[in-house]
Z-matrix of the N, CA and C atoms (Angstrom, degrees):
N
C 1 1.457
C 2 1.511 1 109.92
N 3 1.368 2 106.98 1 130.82
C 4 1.747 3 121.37 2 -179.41
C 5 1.776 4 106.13 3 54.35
N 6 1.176 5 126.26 4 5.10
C 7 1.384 6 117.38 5 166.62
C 8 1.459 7 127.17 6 -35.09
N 9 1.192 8 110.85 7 -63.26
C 10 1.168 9 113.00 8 161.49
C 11 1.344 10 133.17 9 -35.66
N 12 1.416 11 113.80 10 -36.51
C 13 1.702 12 124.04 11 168.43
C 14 1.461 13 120.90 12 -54.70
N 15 1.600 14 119.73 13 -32.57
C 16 1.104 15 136.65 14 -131.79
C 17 1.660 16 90.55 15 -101.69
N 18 1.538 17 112.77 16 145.75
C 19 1.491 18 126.39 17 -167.57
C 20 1.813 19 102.67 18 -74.62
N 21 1.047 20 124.95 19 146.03
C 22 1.570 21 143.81 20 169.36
C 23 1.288 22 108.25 21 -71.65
N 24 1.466 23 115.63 22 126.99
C 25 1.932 24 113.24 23 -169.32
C 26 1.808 25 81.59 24 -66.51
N 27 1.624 26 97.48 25 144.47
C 28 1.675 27 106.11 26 140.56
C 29 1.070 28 109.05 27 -34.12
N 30 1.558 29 101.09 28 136.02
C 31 1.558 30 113.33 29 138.25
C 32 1.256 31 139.92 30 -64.91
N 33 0.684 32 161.32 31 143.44
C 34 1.571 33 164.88 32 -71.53
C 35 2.287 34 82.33 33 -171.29
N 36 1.661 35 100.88 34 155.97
C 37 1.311 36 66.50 35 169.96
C 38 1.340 37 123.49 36 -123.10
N 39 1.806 38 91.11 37 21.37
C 40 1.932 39 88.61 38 164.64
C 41 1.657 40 107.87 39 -74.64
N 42 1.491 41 117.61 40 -7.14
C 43 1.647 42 112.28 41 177.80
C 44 1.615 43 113.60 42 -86.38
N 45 1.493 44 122.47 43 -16.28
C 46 1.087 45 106.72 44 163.43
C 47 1.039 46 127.35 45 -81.42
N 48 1.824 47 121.42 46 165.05
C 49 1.263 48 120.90 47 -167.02
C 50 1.813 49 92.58 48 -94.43
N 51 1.230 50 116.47 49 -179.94
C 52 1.718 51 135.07 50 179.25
C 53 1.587 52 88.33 51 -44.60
N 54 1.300 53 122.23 52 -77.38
C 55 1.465 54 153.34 53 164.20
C 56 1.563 55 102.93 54 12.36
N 57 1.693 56 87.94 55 -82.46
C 58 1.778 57 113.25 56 -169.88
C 59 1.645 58 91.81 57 -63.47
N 60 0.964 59 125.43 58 -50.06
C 61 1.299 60 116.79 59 -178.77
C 62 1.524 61 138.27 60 -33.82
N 63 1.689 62 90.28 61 -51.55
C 64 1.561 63 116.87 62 166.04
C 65 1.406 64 108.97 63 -77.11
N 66 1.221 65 134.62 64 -34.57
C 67 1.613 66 116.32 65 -174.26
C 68 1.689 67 111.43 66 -87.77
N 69 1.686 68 108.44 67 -10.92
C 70 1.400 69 109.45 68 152.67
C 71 1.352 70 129.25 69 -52.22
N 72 1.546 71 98.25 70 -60.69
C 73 1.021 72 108.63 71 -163.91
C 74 1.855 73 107.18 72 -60.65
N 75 0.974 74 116.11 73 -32.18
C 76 1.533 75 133.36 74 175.71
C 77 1.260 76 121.87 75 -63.07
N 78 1.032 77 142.00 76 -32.57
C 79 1.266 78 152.53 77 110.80
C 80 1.009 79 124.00 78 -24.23
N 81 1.452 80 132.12 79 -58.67
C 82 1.608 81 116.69 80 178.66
C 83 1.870 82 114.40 81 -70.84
N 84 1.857 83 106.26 82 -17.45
C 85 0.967 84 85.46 83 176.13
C 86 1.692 85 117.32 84 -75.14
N 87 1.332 86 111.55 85 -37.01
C 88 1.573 87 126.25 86 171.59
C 89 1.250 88 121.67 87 -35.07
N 90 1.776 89 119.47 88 -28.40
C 91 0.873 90 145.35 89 -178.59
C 92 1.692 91 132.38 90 -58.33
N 93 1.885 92 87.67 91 -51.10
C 94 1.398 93 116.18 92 169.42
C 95 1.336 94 136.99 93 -128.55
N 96 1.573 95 109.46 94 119.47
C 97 1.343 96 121.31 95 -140.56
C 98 1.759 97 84.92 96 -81.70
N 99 1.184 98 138.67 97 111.46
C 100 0.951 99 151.93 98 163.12
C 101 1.398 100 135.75 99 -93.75
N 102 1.517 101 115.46 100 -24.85
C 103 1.354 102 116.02 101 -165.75
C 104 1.518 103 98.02 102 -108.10
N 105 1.594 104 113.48 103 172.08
C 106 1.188 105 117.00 104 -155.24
C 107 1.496 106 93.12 105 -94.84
N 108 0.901 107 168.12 106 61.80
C 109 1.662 108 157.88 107 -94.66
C 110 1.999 109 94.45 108 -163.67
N 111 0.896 110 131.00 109 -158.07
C 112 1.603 111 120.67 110 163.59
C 113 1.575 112 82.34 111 -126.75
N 114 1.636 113 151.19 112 -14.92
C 115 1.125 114 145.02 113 174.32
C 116 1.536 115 109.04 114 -69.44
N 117 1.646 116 108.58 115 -45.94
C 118 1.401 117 95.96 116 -167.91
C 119 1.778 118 114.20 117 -89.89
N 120 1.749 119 104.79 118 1.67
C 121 1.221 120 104.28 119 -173.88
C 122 1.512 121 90.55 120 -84.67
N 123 1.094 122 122.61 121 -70.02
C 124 1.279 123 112.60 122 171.31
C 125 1.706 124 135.79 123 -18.62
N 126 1.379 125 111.51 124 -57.58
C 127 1.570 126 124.57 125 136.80
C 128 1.091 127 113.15 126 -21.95
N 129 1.518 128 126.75 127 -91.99
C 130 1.898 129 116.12 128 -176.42
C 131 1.305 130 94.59 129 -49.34
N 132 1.073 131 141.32 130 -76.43
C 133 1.886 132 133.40 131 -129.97
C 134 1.967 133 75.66 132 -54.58
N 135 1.247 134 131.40 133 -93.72
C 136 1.506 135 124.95 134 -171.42
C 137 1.767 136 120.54 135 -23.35
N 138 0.640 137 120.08 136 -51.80
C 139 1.709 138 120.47 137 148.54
C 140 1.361 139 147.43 138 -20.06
N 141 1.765 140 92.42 139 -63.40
C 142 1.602 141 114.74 140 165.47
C 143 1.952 142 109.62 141 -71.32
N 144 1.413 143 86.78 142 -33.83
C 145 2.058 144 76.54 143 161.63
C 146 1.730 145 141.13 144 -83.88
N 147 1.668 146 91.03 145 -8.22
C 148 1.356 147 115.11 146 -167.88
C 149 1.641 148 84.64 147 -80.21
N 150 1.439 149 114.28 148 -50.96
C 151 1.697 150 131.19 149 -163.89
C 152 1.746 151 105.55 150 -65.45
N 153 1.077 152 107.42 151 -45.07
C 154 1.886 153 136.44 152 175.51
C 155 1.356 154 100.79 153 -36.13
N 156 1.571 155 148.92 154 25.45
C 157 1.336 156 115.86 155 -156.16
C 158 1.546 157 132.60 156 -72.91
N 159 1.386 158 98.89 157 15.38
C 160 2.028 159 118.44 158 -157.22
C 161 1.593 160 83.15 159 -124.13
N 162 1.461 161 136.11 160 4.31
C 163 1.316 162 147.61 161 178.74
C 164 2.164 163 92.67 162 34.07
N 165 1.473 164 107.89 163 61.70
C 166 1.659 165 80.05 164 178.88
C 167 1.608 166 113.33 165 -129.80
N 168 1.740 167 89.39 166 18.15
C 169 1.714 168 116.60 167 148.17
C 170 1.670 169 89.88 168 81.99
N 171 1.366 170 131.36 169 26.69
C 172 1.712 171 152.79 170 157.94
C 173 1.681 172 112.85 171 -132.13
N 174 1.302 173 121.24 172 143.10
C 175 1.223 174 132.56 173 -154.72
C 176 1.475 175 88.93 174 -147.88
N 177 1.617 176 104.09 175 111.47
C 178 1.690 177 109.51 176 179.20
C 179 1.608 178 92.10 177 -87.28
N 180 1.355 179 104.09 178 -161.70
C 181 1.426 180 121.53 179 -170.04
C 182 1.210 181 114.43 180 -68.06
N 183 1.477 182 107.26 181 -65.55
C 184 1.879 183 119.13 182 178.88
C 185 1.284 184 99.62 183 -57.22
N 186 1.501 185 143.86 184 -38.42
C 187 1.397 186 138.89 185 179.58
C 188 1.710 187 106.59 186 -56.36
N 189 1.118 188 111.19 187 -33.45
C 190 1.531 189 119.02 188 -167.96
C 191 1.542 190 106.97 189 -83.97
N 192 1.156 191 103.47 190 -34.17
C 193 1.910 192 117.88 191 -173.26
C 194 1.773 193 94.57 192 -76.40
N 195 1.427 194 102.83 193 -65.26
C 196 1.551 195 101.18 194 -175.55
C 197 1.303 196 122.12 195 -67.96
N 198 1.644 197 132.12 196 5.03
C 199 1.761 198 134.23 197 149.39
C 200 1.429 199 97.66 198 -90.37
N 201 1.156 200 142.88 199 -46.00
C 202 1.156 201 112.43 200 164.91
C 203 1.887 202 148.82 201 -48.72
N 204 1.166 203 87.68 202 -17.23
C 205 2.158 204 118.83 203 -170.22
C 206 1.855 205 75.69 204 -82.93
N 207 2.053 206 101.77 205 -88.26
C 208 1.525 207 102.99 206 -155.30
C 209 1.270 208 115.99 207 -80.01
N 210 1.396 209 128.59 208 5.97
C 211 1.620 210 124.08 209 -179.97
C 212 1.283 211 92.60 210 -104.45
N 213 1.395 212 124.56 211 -88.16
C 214 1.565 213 150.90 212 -160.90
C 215 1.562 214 107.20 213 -50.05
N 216 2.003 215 109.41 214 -40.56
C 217 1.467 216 108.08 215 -172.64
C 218 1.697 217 110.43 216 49.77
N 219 1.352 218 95.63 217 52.89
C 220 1.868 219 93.84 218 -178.39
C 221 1.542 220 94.10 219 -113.31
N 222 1.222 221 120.39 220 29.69
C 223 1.913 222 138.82 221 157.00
C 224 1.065 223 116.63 222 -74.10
N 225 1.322 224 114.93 223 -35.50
C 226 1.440 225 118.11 224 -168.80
C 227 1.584 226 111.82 225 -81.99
N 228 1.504 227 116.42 226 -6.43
C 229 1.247 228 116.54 227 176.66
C 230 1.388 229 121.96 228 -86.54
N 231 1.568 230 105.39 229 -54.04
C 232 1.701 231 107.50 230 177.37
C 233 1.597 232 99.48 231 -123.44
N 234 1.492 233 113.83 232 179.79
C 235 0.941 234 124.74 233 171.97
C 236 1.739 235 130.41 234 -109.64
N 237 1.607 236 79.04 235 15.40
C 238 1.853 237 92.11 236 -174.63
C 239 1.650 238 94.97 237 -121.89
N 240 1.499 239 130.19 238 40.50
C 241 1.334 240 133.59 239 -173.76
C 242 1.734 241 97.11 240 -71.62
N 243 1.520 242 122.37 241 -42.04
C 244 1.572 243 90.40 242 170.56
C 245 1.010 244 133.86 243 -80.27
N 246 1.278 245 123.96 244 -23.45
C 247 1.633 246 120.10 245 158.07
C 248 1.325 247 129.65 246 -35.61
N 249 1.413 248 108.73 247 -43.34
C 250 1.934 249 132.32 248 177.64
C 251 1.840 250 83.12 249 -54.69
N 252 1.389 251 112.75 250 -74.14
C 253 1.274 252 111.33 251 -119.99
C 254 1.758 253 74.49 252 -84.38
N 255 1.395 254 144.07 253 -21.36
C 256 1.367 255 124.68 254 160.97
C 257 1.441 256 113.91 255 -40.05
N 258 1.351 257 107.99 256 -80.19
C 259 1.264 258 119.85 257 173.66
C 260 1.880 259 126.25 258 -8.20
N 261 1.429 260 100.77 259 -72.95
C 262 1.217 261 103.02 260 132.37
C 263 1.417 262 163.15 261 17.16
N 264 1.150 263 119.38 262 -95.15
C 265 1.608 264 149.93 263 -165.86
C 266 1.641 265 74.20 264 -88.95
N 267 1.290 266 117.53 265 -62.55
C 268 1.754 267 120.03 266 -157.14
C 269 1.522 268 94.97 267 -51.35
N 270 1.607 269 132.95 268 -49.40
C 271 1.142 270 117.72 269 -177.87
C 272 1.112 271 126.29 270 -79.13
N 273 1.831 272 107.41 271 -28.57
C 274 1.807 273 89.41 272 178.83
C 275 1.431 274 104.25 273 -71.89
N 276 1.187 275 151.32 274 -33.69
C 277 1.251 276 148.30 275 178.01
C 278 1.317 277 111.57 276 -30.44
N 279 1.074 278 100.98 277 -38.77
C 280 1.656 279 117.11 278 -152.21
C 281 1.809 280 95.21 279 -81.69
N 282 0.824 281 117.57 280 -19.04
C 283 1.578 282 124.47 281 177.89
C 284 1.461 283 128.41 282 -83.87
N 285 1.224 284 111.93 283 21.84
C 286 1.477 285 141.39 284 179.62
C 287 1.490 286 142.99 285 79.01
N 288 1.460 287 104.97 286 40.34
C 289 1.368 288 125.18 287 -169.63
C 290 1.704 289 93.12 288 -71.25
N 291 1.409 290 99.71 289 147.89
C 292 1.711 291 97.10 290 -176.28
C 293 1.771 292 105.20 291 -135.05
N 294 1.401 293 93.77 292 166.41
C 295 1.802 294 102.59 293 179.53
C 296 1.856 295 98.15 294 -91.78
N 297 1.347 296 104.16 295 172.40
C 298 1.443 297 102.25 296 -175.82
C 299 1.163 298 115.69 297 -81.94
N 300 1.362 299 130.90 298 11.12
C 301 1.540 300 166.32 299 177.38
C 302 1.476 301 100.89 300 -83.29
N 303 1.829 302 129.28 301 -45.02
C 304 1.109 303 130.04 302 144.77
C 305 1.669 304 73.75 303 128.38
N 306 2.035 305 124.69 304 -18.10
C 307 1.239 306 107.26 305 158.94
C 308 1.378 307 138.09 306 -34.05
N 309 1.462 308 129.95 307 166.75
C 310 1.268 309 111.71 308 172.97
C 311 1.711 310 99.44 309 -118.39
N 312 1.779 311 93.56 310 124.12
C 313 1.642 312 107.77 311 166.69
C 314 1.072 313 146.14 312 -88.04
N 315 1.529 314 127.88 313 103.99
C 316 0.976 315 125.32 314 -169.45
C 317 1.816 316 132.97 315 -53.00
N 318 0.965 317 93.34 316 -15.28
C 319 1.454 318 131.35 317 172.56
C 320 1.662 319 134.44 318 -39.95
N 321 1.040 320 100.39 319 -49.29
C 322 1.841 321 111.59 320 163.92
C 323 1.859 322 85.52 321 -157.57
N 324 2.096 323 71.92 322 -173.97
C 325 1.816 324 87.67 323 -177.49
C 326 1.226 325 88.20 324 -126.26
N 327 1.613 326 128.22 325 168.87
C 328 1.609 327 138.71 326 -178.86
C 329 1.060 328 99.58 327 -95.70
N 330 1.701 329 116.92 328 -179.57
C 331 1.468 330 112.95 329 178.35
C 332 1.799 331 102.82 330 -80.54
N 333 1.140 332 124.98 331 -3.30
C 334 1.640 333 124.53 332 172.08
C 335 1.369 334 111.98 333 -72.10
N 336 1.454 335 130.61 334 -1.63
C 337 1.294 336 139.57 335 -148.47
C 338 1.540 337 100.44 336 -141.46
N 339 1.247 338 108.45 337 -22.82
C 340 2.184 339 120.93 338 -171.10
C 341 1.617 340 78.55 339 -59.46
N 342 1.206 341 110.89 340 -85.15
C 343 1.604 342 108.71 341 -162.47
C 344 1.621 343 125.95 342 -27.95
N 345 1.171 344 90.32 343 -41.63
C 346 1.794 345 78.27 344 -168.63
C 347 1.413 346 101.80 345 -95.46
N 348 1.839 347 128.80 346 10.30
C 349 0.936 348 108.70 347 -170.19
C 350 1.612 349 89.99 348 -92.05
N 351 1.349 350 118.15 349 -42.42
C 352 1.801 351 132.42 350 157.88
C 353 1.679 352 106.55 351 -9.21
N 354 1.116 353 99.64 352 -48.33
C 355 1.872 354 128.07 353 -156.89
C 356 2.168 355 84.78 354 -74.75
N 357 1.382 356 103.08 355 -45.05
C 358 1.538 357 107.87 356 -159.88
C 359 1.474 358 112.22 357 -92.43
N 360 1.594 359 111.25 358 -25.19
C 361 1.511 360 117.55 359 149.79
C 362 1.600 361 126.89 360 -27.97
N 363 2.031 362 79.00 361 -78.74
C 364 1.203 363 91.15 362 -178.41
C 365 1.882 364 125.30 363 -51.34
N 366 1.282 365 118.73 364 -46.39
C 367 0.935 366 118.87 365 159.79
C 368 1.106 367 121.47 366 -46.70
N 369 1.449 368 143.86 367 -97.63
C 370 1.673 369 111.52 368 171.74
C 371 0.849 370 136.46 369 -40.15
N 372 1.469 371 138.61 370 7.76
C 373 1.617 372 131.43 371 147.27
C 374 1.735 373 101.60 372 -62.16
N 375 1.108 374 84.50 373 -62.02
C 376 1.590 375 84.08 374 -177.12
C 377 1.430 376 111.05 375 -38.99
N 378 1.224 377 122.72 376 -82.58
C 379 1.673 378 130.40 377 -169.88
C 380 1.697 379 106.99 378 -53.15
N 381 1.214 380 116.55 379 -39.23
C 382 1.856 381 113.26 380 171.85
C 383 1.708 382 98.60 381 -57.83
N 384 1.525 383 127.23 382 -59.77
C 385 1.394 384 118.76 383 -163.67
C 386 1.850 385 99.52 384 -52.41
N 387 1.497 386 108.82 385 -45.94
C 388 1.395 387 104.14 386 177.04
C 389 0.982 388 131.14 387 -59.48
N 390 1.339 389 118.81 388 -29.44
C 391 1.523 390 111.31 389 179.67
C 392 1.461 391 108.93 390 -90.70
N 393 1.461 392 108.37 391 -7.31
C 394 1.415 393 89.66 392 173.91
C 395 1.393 394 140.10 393 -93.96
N 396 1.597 395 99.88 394 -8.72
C 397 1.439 396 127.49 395 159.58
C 398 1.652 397 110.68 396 -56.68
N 399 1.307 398 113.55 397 -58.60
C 400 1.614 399 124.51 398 -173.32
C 401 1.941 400 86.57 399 -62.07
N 402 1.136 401 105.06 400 -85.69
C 403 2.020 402 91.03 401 174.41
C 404 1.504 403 118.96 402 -17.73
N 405 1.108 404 131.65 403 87.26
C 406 1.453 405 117.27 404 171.62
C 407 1.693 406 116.10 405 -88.56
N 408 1.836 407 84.17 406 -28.83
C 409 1.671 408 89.51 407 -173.20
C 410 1.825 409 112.43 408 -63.81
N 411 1.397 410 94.61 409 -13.37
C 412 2.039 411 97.17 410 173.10
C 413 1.862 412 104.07 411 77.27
N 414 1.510 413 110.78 412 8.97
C 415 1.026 414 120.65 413 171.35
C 416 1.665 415 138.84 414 -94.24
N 417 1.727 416 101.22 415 26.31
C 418 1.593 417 116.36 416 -171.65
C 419 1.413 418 113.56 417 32.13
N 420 1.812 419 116.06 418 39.77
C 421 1.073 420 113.22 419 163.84
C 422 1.630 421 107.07 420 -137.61
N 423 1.318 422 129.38 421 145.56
C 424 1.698 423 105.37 422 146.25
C 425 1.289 424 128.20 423 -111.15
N 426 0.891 425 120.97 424 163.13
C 427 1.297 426 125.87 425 -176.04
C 428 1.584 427 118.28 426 -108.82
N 429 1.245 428 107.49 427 161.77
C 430 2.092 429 93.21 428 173.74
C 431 1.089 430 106.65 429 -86.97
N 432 0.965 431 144.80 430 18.55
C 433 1.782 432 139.00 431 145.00
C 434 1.335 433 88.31 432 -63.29
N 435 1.496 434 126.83 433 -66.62
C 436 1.761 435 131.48 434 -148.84
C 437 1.882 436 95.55 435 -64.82
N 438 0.920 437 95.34 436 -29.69
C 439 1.521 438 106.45 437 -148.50
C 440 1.507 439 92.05 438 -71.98
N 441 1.755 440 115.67 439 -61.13
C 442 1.340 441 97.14 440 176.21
C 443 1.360 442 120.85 441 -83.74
N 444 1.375 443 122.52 442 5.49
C 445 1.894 444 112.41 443 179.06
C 446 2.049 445 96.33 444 -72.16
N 447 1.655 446 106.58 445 -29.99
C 448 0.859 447 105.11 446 -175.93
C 449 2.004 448 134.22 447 -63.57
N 450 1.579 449 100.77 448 -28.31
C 451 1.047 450 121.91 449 -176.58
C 452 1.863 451 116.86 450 -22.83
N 453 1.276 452 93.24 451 -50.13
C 454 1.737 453 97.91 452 -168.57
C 455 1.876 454 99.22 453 -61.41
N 456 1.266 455 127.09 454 -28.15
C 457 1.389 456 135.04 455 170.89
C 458 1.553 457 116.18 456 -75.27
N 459 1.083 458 107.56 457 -21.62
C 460 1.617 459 104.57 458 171.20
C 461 1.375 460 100.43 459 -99.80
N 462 1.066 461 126.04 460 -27.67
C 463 1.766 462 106.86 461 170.30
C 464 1.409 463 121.76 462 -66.16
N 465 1.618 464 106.79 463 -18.52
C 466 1.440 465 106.80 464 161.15
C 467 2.012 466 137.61 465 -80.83
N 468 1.390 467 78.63 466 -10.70
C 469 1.614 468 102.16 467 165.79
C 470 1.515 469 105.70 468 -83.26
N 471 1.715 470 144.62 469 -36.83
C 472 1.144 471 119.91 470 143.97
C 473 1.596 472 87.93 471 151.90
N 474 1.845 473 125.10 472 16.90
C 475 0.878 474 94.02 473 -174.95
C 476 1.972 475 86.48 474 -149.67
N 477 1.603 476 87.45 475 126.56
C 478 1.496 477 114.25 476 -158.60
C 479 1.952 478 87.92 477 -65.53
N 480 1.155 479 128.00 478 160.34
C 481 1.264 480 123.78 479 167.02
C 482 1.857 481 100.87 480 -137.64
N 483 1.010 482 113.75 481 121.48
C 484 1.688 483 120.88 482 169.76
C 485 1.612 484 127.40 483 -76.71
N 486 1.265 485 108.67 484 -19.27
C 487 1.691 486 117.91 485 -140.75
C 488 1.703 487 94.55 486 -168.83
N 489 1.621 488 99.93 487 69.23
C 490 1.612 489 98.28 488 -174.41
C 491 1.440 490 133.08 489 -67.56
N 492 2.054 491 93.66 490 -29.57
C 493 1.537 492 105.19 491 -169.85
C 494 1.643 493 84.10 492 -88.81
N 495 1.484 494 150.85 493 14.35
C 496 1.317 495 127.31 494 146.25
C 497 1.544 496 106.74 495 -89.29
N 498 1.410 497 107.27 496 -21.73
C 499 1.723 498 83.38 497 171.76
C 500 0.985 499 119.99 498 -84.98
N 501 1.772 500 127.40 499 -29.91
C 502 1.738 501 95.52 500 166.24
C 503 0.813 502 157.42 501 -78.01
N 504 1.996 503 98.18 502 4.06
C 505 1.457 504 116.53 503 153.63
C 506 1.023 505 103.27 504 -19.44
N 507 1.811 506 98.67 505 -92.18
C 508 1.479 507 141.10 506 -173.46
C 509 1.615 508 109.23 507 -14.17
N 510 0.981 509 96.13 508 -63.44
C 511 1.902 510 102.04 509 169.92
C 512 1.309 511 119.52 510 -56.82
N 513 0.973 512 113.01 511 -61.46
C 514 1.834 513 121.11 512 -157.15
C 515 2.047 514 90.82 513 -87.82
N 516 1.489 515 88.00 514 71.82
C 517 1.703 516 102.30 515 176.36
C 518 1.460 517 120.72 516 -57.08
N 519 1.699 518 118.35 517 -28.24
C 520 1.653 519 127.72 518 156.91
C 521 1.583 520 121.13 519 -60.21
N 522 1.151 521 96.66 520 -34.79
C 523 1.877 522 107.86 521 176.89
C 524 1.692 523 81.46 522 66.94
N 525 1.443 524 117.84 523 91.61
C 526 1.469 525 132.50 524 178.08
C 527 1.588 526 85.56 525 -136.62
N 528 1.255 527 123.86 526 -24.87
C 529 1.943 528 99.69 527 178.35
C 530 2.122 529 81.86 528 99.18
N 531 0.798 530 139.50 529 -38.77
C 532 0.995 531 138.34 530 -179.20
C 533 1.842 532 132.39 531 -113.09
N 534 1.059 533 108.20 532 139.68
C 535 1.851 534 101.65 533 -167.85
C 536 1.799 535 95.63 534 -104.81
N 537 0.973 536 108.36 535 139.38
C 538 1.449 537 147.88 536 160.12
C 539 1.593 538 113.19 537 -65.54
N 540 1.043 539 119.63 538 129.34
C 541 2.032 540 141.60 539 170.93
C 542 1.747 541 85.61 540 -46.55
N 543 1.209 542 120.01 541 -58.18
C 544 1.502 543 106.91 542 -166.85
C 545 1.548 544 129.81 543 -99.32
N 546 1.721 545 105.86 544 12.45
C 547 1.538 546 132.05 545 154.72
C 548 1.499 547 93.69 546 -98.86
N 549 0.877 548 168.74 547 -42.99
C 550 1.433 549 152.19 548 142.38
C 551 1.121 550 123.24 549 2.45
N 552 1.759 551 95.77 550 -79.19
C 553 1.104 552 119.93 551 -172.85
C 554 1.527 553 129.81 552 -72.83
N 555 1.494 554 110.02 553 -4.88
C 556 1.495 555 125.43 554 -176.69
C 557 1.857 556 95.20 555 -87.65
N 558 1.501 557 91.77 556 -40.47
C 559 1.814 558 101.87 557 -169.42
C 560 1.678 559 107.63 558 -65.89
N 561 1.402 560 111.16 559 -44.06
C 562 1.125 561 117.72 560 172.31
C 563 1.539 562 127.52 561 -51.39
N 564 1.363 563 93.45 562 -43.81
C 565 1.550 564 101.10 563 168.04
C 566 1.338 565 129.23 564 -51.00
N 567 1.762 566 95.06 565 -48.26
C 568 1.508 567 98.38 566 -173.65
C 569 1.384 568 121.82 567 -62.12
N 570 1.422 569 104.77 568 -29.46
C 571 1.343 570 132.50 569 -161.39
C 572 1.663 571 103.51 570 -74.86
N 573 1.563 572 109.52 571 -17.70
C 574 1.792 573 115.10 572 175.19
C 575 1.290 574 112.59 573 91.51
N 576 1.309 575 113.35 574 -9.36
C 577 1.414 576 116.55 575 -166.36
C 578 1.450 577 133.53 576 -12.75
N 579 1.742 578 81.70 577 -44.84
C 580 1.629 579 116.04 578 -170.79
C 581 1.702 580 111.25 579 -114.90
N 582 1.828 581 112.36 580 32.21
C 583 1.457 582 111.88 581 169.26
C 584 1.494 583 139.27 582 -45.38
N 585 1.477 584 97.22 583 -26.25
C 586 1.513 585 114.70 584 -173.60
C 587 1.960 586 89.56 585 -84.23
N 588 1.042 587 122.36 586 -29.69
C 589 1.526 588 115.80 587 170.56
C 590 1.938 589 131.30 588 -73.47
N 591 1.825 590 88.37 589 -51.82
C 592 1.107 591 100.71 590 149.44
C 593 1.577 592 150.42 591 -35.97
N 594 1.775 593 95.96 592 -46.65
C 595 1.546 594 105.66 593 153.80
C 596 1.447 595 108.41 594 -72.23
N 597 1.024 596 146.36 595 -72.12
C 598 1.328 597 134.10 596 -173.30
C 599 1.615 598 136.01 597 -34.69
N 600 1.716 599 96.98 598 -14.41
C 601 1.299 600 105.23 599 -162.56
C 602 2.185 601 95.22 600 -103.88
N 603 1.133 602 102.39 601 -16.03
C 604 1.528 603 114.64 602 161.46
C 605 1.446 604 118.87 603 -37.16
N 606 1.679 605 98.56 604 107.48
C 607 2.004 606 85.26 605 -179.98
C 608 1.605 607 106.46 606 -96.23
């Protein structure tokens, strides 16, 4: 009963082809109005009201997760979409959204805060799809086996590596033999991966 209705798990993204990859990725950018443009500001401000459903001009977490699922449909890509969009919300918050107390609430973000959290989405979409490709074992870890079978895929992310078992030193900052989603993602950063985001996210 209603099967047919029912959404198709993501693909994984060693199952997509080059193809699916790119018309993902194209879409999620279409998705999120990120740049400072007067089109895409306009874009978020309509968004953050679409997302608003308590209209009380603050957007808690689950408000932010659930416009992303039924507006954005950015579910259909991975299967770790609340983690992304935690991730997220946790940082734009963190950039000085305040209570009317003049405290600062951890609580939602304002619409002064939608943008760059868009900006912080997108970026962990990005770095989750990556790390989850380099993960083959499906074990939220990699390893330097994964790390260098992976290499020819990170040179397509934009950053050549010479001297792998010094970079996963470099990464795996516990020296556990294994790298972490958020030693990744610190390395990734540094590394610019995401410059064309990075500039955008510049106030």
């Amino acid at each position: 009963m209603g099967c047919n209705t029912s959404k198709a798990a993501p693909k994984s993204g060693e199952d997509r082809t080059a193809a699916e990859r790119k018309a993902a990725w194209e879409k999620i950018r279409q998705s999120l109005p990120r740049q400072r443009t007067p089109e895409d500001k306009e874009r978020h401000v309509l968004l953050f009201k679409k997302f608003d459903n308590s209209e009380s001009g603050k957007l808690t977490m689950e408000e932010v997760y659930q416009g992303c699922v039924d507006i954005l449909q950015l579910d259909e890509f991975t299967t770790r979409l609340r983690d992304i969009v935690q991730r997220a919300f946790s940082k734009a918050k963190s950039m000085g959204n305040t209570a009317d107390d003049g405290q600062e609430s951890s609580d939602y973000v304002e619409l002064l805060e939608f943008r760059l959290m868009l900006c912080y989405i997108y970026d962990y979409f990005e770095l989750t799809v990556m790390f989850d490709e380099i993960d083959t074992s499906g074990n939220m870890l990699v390893s330097a086996k994964e790390f260098k079978a992976a290499l020819p895929r990170i040179g397509e992310w934009g950053v050549a590596i010479e001297d792998p078992d010094k970079i996963f030193k470099e990464i795996d900052t516990n020296s556990t033999g294994q790298v972490t989603f958020d030693e990744f993602a610190a390395w990734a950063t540094g590394c610019k991966l995401q410059s064309d985001a990075d500039a955008m996210k510049s106030e």
